[in-house]
Structure formats: structure tokens, C-alpha cells
C-alpha positions as CSV (number, residue, x, y, z in Angstrom):
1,X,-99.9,55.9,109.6
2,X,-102.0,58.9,108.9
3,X,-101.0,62.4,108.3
4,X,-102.3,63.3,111.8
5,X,-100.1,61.1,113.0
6,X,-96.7,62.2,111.6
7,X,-97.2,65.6,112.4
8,X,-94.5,67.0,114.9
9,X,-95.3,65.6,118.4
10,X,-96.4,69.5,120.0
11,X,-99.3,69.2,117.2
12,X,-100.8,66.1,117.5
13,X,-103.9,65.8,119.4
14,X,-104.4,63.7,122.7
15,X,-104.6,63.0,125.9
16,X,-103.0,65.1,129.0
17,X,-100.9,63.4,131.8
18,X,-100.7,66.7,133.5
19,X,-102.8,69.8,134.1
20,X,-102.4,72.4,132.1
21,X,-99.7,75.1,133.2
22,X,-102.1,78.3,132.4
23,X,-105.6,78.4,134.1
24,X,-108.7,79.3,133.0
25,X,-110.6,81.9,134.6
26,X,-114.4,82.3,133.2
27,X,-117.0,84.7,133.9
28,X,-120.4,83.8,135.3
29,X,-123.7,85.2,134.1
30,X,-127.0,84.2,132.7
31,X,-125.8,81.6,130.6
32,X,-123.5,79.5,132.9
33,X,-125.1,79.8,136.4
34,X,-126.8,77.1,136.4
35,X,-125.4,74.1,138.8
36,X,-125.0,72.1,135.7
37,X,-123.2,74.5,133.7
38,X,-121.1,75.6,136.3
39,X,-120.3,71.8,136.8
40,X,-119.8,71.2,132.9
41,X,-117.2,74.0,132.4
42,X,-115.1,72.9,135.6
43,X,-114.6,69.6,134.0
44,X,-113.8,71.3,130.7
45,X,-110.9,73.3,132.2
46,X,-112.3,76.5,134.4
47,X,-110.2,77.1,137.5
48,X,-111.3,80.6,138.7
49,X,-114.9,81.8,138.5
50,X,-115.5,85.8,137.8
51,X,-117.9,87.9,139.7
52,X,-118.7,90.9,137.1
53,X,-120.2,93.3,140.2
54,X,-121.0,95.7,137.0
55,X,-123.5,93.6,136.1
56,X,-126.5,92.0,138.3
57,X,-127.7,92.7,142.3
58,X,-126.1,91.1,144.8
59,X,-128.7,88.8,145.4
60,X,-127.7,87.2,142.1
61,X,-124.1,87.8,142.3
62,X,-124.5,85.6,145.8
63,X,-126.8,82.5,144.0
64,X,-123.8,82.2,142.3
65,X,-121.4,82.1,144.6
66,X,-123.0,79.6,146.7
67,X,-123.7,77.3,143.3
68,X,-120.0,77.6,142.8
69,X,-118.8,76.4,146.3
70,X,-121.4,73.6,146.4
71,X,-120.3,72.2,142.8
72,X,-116.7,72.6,143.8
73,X,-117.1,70.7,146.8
74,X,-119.1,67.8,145.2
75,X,-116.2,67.3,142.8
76,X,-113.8,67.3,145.1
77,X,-112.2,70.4,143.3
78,X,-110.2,74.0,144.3
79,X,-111.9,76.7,142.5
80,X,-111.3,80.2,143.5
81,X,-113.5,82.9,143.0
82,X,-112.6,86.5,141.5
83,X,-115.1,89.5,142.6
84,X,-114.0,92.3,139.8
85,X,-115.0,95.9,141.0
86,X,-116.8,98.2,138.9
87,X,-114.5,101.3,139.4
88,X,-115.6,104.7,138.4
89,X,-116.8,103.9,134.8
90,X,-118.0,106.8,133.4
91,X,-121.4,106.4,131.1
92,X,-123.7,108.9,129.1
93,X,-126.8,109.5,130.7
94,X,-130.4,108.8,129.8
95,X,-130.9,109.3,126.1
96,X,-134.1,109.7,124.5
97,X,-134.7,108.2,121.1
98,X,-134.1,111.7,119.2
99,X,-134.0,110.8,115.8
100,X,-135.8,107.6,113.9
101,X,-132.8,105.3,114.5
102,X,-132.9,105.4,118.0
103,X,-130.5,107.8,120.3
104,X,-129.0,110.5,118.8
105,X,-126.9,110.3,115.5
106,X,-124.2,112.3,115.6
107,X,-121.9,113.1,112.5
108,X,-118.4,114.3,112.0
109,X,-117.7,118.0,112.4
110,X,-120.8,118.3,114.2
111,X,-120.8,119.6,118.3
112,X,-122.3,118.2,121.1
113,X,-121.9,119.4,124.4
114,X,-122.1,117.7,128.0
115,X,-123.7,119.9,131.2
116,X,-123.5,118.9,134.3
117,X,-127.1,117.9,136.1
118,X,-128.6,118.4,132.7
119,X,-131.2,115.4,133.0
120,X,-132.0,113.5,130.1
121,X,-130.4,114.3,126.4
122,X,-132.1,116.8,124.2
123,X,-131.7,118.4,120.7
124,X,-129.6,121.4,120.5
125,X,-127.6,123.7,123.4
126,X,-126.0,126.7,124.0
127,X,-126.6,127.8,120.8
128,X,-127.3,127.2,116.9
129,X,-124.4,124.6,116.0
130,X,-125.1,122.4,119.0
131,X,-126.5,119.1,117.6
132,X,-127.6,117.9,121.3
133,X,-126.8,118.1,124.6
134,X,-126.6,115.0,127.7
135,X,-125.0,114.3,130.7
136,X,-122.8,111.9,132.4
137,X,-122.4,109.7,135.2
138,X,-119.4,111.0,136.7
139,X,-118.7,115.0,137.4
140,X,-115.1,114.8,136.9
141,X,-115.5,115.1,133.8
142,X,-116.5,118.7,133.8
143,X,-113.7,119.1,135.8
144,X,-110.5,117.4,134.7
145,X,-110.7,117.6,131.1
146,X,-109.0,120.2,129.4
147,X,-109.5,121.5,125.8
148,X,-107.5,119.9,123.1
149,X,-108.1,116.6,125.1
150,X,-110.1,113.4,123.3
151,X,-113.4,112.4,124.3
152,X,-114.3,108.7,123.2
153,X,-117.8,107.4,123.6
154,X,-119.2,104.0,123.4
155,X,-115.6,102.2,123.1
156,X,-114.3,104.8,120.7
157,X,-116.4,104.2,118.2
158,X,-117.8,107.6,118.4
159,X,-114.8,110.5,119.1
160,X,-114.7,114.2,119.9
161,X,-112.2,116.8,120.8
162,X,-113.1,119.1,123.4
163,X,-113.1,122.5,122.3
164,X,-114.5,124.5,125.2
165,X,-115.4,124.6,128.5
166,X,-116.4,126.3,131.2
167,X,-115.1,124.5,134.5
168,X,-117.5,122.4,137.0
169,X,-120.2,122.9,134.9
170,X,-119.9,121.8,130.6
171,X,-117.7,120.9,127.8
172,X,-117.8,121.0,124.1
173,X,-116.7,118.6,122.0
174,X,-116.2,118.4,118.4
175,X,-116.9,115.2,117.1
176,X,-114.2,113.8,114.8
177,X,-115.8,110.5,113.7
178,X,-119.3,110.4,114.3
179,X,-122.1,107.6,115.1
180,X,-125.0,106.9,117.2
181,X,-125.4,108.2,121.0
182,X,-127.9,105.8,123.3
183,X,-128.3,105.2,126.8
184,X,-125.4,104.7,129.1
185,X,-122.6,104.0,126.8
186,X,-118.9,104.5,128.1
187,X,-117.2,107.5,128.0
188,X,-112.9,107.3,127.9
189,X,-111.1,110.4,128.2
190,X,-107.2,108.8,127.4
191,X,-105.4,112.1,127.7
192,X,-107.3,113.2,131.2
193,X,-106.1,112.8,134.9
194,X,-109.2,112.3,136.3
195,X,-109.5,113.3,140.1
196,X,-112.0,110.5,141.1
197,X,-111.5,107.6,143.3
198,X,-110.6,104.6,141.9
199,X,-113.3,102.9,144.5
200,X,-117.0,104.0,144.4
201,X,-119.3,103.8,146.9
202,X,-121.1,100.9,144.9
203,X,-117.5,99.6,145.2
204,X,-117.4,99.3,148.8
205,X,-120.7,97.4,149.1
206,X,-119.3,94.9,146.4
207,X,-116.1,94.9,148.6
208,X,-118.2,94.4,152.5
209,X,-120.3,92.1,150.5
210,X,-117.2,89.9,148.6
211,X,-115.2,90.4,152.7
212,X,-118.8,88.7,154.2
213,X,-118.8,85.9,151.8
214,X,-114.9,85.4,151.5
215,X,-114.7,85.6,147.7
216,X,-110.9,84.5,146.9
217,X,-109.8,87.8,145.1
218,X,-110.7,91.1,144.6
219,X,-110.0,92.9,141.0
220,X,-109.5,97.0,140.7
221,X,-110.4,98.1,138.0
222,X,-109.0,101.4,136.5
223,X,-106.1,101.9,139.1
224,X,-103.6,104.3,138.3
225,X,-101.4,104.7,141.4
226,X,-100.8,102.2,144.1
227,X,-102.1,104.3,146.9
228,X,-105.6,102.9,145.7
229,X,-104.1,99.2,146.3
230,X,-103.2,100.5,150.0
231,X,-106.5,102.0,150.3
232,X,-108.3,98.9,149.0
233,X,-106.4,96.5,151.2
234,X,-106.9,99.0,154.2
235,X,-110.3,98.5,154.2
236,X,-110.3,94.9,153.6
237,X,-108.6,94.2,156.7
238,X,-111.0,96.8,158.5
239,X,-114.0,95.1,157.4
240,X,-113.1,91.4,157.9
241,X,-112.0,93.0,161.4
242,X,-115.6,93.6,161.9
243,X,-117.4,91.0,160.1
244,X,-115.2,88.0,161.2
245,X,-113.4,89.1,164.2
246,X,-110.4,87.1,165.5
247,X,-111.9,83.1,165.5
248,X,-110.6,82.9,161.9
249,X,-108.1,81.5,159.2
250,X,-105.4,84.1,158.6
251,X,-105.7,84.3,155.5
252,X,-109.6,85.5,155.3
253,X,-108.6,89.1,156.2
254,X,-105.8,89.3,153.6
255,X,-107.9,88.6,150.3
256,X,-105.3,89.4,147.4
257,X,-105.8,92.4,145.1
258,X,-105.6,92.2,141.4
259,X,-104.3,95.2,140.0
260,X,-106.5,95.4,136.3
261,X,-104.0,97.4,134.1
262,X,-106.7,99.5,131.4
263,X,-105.7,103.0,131.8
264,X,-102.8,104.7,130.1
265,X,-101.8,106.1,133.9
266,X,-101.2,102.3,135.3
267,X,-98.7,101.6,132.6
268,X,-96.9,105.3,133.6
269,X,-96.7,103.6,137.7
270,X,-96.5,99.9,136.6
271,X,-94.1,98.5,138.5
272,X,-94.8,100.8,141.8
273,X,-98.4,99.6,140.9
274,X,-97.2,95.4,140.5
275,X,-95.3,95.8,143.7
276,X,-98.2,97.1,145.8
277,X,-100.8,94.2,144.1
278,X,-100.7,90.6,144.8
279,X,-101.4,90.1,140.9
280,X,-102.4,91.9,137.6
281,X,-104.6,91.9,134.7
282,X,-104.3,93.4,131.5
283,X,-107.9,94.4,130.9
284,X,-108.0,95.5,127.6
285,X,-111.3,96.4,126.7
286,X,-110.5,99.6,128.2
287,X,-106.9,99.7,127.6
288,X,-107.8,99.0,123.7
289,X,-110.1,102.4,123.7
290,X,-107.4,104.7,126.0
291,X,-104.3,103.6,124.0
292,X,-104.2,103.0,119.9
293,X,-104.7,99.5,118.8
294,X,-101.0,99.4,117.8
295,X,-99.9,99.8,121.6
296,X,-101.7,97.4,123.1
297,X,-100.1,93.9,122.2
298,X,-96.7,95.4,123.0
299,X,-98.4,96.8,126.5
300,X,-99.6,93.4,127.1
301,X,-95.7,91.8,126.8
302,X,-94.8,94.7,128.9
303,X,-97.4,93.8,131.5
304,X,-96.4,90.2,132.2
305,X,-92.7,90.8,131.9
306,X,-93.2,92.9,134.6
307,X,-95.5,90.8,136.4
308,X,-93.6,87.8,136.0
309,X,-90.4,90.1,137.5
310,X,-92.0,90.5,140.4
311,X,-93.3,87.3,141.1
312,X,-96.9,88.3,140.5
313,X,-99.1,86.7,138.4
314,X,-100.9,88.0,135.3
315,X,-104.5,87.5,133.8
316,X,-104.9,88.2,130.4
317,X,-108.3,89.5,129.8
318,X,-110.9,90.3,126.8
319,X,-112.4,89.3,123.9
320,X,-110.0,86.7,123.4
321,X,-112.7,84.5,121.8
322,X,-115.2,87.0,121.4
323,X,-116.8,85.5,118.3
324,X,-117.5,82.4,120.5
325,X,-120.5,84.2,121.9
326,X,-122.8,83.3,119.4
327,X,-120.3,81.0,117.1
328,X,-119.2,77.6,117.9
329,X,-115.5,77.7,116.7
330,X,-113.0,81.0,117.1
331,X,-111.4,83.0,114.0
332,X,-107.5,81.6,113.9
333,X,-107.3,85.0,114.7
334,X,-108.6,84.4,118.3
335,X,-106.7,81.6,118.8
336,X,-103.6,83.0,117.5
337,X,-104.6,85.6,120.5
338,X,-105.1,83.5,123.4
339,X,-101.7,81.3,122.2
340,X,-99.8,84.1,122.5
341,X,-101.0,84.8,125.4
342,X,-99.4,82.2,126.8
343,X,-95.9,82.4,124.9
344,X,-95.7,85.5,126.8
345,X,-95.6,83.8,129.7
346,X,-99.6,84.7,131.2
347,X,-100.5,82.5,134.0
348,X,-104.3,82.9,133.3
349,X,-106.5,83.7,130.6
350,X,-110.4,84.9,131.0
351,X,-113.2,84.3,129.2
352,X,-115.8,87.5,129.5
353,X,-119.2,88.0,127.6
354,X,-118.4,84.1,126.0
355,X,-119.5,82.3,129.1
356,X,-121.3,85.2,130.7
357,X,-123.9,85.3,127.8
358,X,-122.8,83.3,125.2
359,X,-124.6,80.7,123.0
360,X,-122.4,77.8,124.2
361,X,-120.0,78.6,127.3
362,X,-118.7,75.1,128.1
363,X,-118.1,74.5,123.9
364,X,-116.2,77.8,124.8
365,X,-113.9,77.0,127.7
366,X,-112.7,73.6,125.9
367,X,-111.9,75.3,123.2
368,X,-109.6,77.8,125.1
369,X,-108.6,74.9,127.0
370,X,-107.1,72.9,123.5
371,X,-105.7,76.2,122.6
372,X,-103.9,76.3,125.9
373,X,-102.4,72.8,125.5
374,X,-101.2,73.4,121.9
375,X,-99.1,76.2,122.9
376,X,-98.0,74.4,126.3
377,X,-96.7,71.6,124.0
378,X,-95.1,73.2,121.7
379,X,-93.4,75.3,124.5
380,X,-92.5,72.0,126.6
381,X,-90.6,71.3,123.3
382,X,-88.1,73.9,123.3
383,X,-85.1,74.4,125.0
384,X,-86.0,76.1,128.8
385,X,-84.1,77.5,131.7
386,X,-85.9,78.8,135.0
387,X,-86.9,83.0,134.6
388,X,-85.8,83.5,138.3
389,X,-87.9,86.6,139.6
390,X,-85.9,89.5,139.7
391,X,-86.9,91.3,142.2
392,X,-88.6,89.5,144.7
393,X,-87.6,90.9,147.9
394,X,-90.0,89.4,151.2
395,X,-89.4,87.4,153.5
396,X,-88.8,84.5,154.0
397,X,-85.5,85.1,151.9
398,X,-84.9,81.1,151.6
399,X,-87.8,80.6,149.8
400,X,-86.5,82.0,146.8
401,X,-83.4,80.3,147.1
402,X,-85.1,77.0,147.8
403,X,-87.1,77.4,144.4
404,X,-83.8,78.3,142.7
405,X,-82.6,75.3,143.6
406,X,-85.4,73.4,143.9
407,X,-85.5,74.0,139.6
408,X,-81.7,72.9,139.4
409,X,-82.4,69.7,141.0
410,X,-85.7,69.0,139.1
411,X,-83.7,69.6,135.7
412,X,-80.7,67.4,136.8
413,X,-83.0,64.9,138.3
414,X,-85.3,64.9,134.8
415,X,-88.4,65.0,138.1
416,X,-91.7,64.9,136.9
417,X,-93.3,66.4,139.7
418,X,-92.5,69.3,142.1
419,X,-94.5,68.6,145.1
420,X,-94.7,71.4,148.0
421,X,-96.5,71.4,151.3
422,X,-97.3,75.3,151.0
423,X,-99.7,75.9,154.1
424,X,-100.3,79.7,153.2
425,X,-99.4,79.0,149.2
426,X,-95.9,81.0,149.3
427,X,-94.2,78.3,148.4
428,X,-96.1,77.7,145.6
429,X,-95.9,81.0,144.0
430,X,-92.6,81.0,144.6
431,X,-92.0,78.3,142.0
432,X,-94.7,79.4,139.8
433,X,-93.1,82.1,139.3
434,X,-89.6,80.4,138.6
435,X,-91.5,78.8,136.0
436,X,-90.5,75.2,136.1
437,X,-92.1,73.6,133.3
438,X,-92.3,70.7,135.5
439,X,-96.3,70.1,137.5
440,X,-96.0,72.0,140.8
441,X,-98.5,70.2,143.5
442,X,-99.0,72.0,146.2
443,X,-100.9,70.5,149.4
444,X,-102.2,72.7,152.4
445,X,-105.1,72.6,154.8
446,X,-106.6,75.9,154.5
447,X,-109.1,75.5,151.7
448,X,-108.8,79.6,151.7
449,X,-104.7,78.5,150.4
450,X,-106.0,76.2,148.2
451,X,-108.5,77.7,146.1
452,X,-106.0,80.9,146.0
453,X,-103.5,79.0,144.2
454,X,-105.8,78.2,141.5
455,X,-104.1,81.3,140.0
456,X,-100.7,80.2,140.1
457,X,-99.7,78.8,136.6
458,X,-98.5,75.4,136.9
459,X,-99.5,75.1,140.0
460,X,-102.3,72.1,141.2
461,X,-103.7,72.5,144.7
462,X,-104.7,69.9,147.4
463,X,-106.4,70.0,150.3
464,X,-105.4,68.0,152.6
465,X,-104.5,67.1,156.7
466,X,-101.0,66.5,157.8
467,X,-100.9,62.5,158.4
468,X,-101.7,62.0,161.8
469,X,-98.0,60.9,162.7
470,X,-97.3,64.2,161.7
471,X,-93.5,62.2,160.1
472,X,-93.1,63.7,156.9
473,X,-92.8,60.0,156.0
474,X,-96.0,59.4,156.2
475,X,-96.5,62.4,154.0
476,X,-94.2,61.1,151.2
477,X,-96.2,58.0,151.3
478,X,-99.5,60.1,150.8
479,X,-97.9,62.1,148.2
480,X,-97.1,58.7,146.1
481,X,-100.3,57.3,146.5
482,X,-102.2,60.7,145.6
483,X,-99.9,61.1,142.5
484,X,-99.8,57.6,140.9
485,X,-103.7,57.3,141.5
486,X,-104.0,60.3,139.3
487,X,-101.7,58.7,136.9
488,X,-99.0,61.6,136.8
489,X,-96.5,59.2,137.9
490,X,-94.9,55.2,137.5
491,X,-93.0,53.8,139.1
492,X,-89.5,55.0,139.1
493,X,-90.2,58.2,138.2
494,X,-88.6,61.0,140.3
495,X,-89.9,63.5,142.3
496,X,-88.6,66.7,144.6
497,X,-90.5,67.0,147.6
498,X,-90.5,70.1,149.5
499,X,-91.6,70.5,153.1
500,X,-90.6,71.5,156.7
501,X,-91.2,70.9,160.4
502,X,-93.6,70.8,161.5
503,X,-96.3,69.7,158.7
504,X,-98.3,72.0,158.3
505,X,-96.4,75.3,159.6
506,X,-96.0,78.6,158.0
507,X,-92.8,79.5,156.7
508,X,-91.1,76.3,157.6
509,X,-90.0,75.4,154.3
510,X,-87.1,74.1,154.0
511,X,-86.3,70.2,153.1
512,X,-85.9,68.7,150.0
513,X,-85.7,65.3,149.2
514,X,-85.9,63.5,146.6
515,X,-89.1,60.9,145.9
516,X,-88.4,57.3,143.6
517,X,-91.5,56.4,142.8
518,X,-91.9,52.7,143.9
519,X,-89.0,53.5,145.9
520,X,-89.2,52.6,149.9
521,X,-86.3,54.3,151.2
522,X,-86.4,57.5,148.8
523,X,-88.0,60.6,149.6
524,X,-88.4,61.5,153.2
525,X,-88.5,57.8,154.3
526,X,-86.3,55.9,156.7
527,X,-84.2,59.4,158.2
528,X,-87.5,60.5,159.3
529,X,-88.8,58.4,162.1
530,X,-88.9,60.8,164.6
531,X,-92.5,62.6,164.2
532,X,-93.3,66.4,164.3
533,X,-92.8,67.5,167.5
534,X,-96.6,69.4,167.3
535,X,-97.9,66.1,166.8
536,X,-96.2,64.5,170.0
């Protein structure tokens, strides 16, 4: 027997009987657009697709979209797509190359000074110790920002304190660790409450754009109260008014918004902000340059806890194999990252620049995949009870209960399946979120349902019609046959089945039975000869 193979069992390498719990989500760009690619990194473990609207025309944004939808289709998979808002990111302006190295070089002690409609960036300012002077994107900041507040440029890796101002029109800053100035790098001001919207006009296009096509979920970036949630949401259902009228699913005008958590304001309004979102991401690219280094992995617990209290669920975003863009393997640190990602209980994890542009994206998403499993094993090994939401509190109050109980049984029963007939997919976040440990499948007919629920962690969508008899046991018998032909079950095995009358219904959960694989008068067979009565 070889060392490999003595190695405790949540370490040894192999094949899957079940999906993974976490899901993958996985930016497109330039180097995984193509229909190949996109096909490649589906099979290697991608279950939600990123639209980056900061980067590329619509036009493009749209070829991909399509490309998506058609590969999903021919594989006979649910894949949702994200479209992730831009938000009010606030950039330098046009910078000249002012000195030999390109851009300005700016050097600690030295001041530089930002002026509203300025134009492009030019050497010196007001007066003698002004190294240069630019402008900005946004005019908030000559607005909002106070002295004695931090001004971080280019990801922080260039800071200044502002020590002057004169208000609507310039600030000076001092910089405190200095480095090079180009072209429409970022600008973070941590300690500033900044009066824009969180939704800029480029937004809304993205937003009428994402409502036309039905993307699957909208991401906000930079929100820092929940009113821009309402606001967002508002206009969602104003626009899908418009551009789909009333001869549509019901779910198309209720596309769910992903709270991204990056600004040191969202953490202040967190759980008003988790409450008002239908899920959350803790973006921290920006987070990482508003808050020190030191605050962010204990933000990011804080951020799923919370999630996961309120029956939400949580991305966890950036750079999590960032050396993957041009490497084939990942530090340990990296993997260490995305691992404990999931020990925390994230229900996705994203992949940014490493598919977008990277040397080798589908190298990339297996690898996150293994990682992913490693921890799931090891996690499947320990000792587990059900992290009951805390403070769900929508209707339909019996769902929650169901779930509750729904876990209960499962754990008594040793089930190896959880299957749900969640028509809207409330059911299946419901027990997502009660974090079974057990493979939740979830059937529906609304492919809108099913490709949402490609968020949900443990949770395996499929699209399907209520048997024509409309008995549910003609469901359990479709249920059997889907699941053994999969190989997630043999016979014997048990599974809880979830359902209600009729098939097919919203918020009509509320059967269980109890599935023996192999077994013909188990599950919802024999007491259930009387079809639905829509199916009469």
C-alpha cells in the first residue's frame, strides 16, 4: 500500500460521488470567451459566469452572454449568470508621461494637489512645493474629503494625507509613501463619506441592458446603506415592467441583488445592508485598500456569519489564486486562502483576473475546484449539527420549520440525498442555508429558478416538468431514476423527499416522505394514487 494511500481518508485523492457543496463562480474575459473555453471550465467545476461591466462594451459583454446560454444548454447544464456593476469608482485622470519613467513619480513628503476640471496632469500647482497637479473622475472628492483624511491611489500603493482644501474646487495632499502616478488608477478615500450614488448612470445602462437580456443576478458594488438596494431593486422591477410587460415568468422582474461588501461603511450597516440584499460578496480588492490588511480576514468571517444568519448567501471574492494568472499551480498560500474560505462556511468562491485574462483559466478553475473538495472532505469528517438561520423571518414560516426538520430526519435516517421540488428555489435556500452536509437537489420548471440556485451551496438544480399524472408518485419514481443514473444513489439508500400539492406550485411545500432506494412502496408511492388536482 503506498503512502498516498494510508493517508487519512479527507486527504486522499479521488473521485466525487456528489457535487461539490461550494460553487465556483468565474469571470469571463478575453481569455475564456471562447465557446470552447467556456465549455472546458463548466466541466472543470464553474457554476456561475461573471459579467465584469467595468471592463468591455456591451456588445462584448452580450457575445458572451449568448455563448454562455448556448454552451449551457448543449450540456444539459444550470449555469447562472452574475452582471457586477461598476459603481462610482473613482480614478485619476489623464496623465502624461512627465518624467522618463512614465507618469509622474511622486516621492514621500512631497505634495500633489487634485483641481477640479483641471484636464490632463501637469508639473507643479499652486505654488513652488507642488510636485504636479491632475484630476479625477468623480467631483465628490473635492467635496467630501476633509483634511486629516487619507487619500490612497493606485490600490494604496501610493498614499497621501490631505492637508488643504478649498471646498468644490481642490485638495492637497501630502504624500506619505510615494510611487508612480499614470493614467486612470484608483483612488480610495477610507476615512470619507462620500455623497455619490452608489449607481452611475453607466450603471443603469448595464442594469436596462442585464433587465433586457435576463442576466441571473445583479452585484453592487461599493454599497454602503441599504437604501441603494431599495433603489436598485426599484428600478429593476420598473424596467422589466417596460421591457417585458406582464406575458412573463415571475421571477424575471425580481432578479436578486448581491450586496459586494468593500467599503468600511457596509461593514458599519451590515446586517441592515444583508437584510435588504438577496446575497453578499466580500469584494476585497477594495475592502483590502479601505481597511488595513490585518482587518480584513476577520471582516471576511464577520461577513458570512452574518450572511449565513440571515439566510443569504456569500461569495468570496479576489485574488484568491492570483498567481494563477500567469503560473500553473497556486502558492499554499492561495490555497490555504480559498480553503478557508470555505471552513468559514462561503457558499461560493470567484475567480477574477485568473480566468478573465489569465494564461490558463480552465487549469485554474480545477485547481480551485480540488481545493474546494479537500476542505469539503475534511469538513464531511467532523462532527456536524445543522446552523439553523437565526433570523429568517418571511413567509412562508413552515418552510423554515420544514428544513429544521427536514435536517433531523436526514441525520436520523443517515439520507444521502435531500431532494426538493422548489418551483421558485425557496425551498432550496432554505436548506442551504441550514447547511445539511447532505446533497440538496432541487427540481423546478422555471429555468430562471434553476440557474438562480446555482448559488446556493450544496444545492444541485434540475430542470424539469411535473410528470404528466401530476401524482407525486410519479415524481418519486422520476427522482429515483434521475438520481441512481447519476450514480449518487444504490439501492437501499435513503432519501427525504420534499414536495407539495400540486407539483409544481409556489409555496406548497409541505410533505416529506421518505425514498428507499429500490424500494416500491417507500417514498411517495402507494398513499398517493389520487393525482394533483391541477392535473385532473
Amino acid at each position: 500500500m503506498s503512502t498516498q494511500d494510508r493517508l487519512p481518508a479527507f486527504l486522499r485523492l479521488g473521485e466525487h460521488r456528489y457535487p461539490a457543496h461550494a460553487k465556483i463562480v468565474s469571470t469571463l474575459g478575453p481569455a475564456s470567451d471562447s465557446p470552447e473555453m467556456i465549455e472546458r471550465l463548466i466541466e472543470a467545476g464553474v457554476n456561475i459566469f461573471r459579467l465584469n461591466f467595468s471592463h468591455g462594451e456591451l456588445d462584448q459583454q452580450l457575445t458572451r452572454f449568448e455563448r454562455v446560454r448556448a454552451v449551457a444548454k448543449k450540456m444539459g447544464r444550470q449555469v447562472g449568470i452574475l452582471g457586477d456593476l461598476q459603481g462610482p469608482k473613482m480614478r485619476v485622470g489623464k496623465v502624461p508621461d512627465l518624467h522618463e519613467s512614465g507618469g509622474v513619480m511622486t516621492e514621500t513628503g512631497s505634495d500633489i494637489v487634485f483641481a477640479k476640471d483641471h484636464g490632463e496632469a501637469t508639473l507643479g500647482g499652486m505654488d513652488d512645493d507642488v510636485l504636479a497637479t491632475f484630476d479625477t473622475t468623480f467631483e465628490s472628492i473635492f467635496k467630501d474629503v476633509e483634511v486629516g483624511q487619507r487619500v490612497l491611489i493606485n490600490d494604496g500603493a501610493i498614499r497621501g494625507l490631505v492637508i488643504d482644501r478649498d471646498v468644490g474646487k481642490w485638495i492637497r495632499c501630502r504624500i506619505t509613501h510615494g510611487g508612480k502616478i499614470t493614467s486612470s488608477k484608483g483612488i480610495n478615500l477610507p476615512e470619507s463619506e462620500l455623497s455619490d450614488p452608489a449607481i452611475t448612470d453607466k450603471d443603469w445602462e448595464c442594469v436596462a441592458w442585464g433587465v433586457k437580456h435576463q442576466v441571473d443576478f445583479f452585484a453592487l458594488s461599493f454599497v454602503r446603506t441599504p437604501g441603494e438596494i431599495f433603489t436598485l431593486k426599484e428600478k429593476i422591477r420598473s424596467m422589466c415592467d417596460v421591457e417585458h410587460g406582464t406575458d412573463r415568468d415571475p421571477l424575471a422582474c425580481q432578479i436578486p441583488v448581491i450586496a459586494k461588501i468593500e467599503k468600511p461603511q457596509a461593514i458599519v450597516n451590515l446586517e441592515s445592508i444583508v437584510e435588504a440584499s438577496d446575497g453578499l460578496m466580500v469584494a476585497r480588492g477594495d475592502l483590502g485598500v479601505e481597511m488595513e490588511p490585518q482587518q480584513v480576514p476577520v471582516a471576511q468571517k464577520y461577513i458570512i456569519e452574518t450572511a449565513g444568519a440571515y439566510g443569504k448567501p456569500c461569495i468570496v471574492a479576489t485574488q484568491m489564486l492570483e498567481t494563477m494568472i500567469d503560473n500553473i499551480a497556486p502558492t499554499r498560500a492561495e490555497a490555504s486562502d480559498v480553503a478557508n474560505a470555505i471552513f468559514d462556511g462561503a457558499d461560493a468562491v470567484m475567480l477574477s483576473g485568473e480566468t478573465a485574462v489569465g494564461a490558463h483559466p480552465d487549469v485554474v478553475v480545477e485547481t480551485m475546484h480540488k481545493i474546494v473538495r479537500a476542505a469539503e472532505a475534511r469538513i464531511d469528517m467532523l462532527p456536524h449539527e445543522a446552523s439553523e438561520p437565526e433570523r429568517i423571518n418571511e413567509y412562508p414560516w413552515r418552510s423554515k420549520g420544514l428544513a429544521a426538520g427536514a435536517w433531523h430526519i436526514a441525520k436520523k435516517v443517515d439520507a444521502k440525498l435531500v431532494v426538493v421540488w422548489s418551483q421558485t428555489g425557496g425551498m432550496a435556500r432554505y436548506l442551504s442555508q441550514h447547511d445539511f452536509r447532505v446533497p440538496l437537489i432541487a427540481f423546478s420548471s422555471s429555468e430562471i429558478a434553476t440557474r438562480r440556485m446555482a448559488l446556493f451551496g450544496g444545492v444541485t438544480s434540475i430542470l424539469a416538468t411535473p410528470p404528466e399524472t401530476g401524482a407525486l408518485a410519479a415524481w418519486t419514481d422520476m427522482v429515483e431514476e434521475i438520481a441512481t443514473s447519476r450514480g449518487w444513489v444504490e439501492p437501499g439508500d435513503p432519501v427525504i423527499l420534499i414536495a407539495g400539492k400540486p407539483l409544481g406550485s409556489v409555496k406548497a411545500q409541505d410533505i416529506l416522505a421518505i425514498l428507499r432506494v429500490g424500494d416500491d412502496n417507500s417514498g411517495f408511492r402507494g398513499h398517493d394514487d389520487e393525482p394533483n388536482p391541477a392535473m385532473r
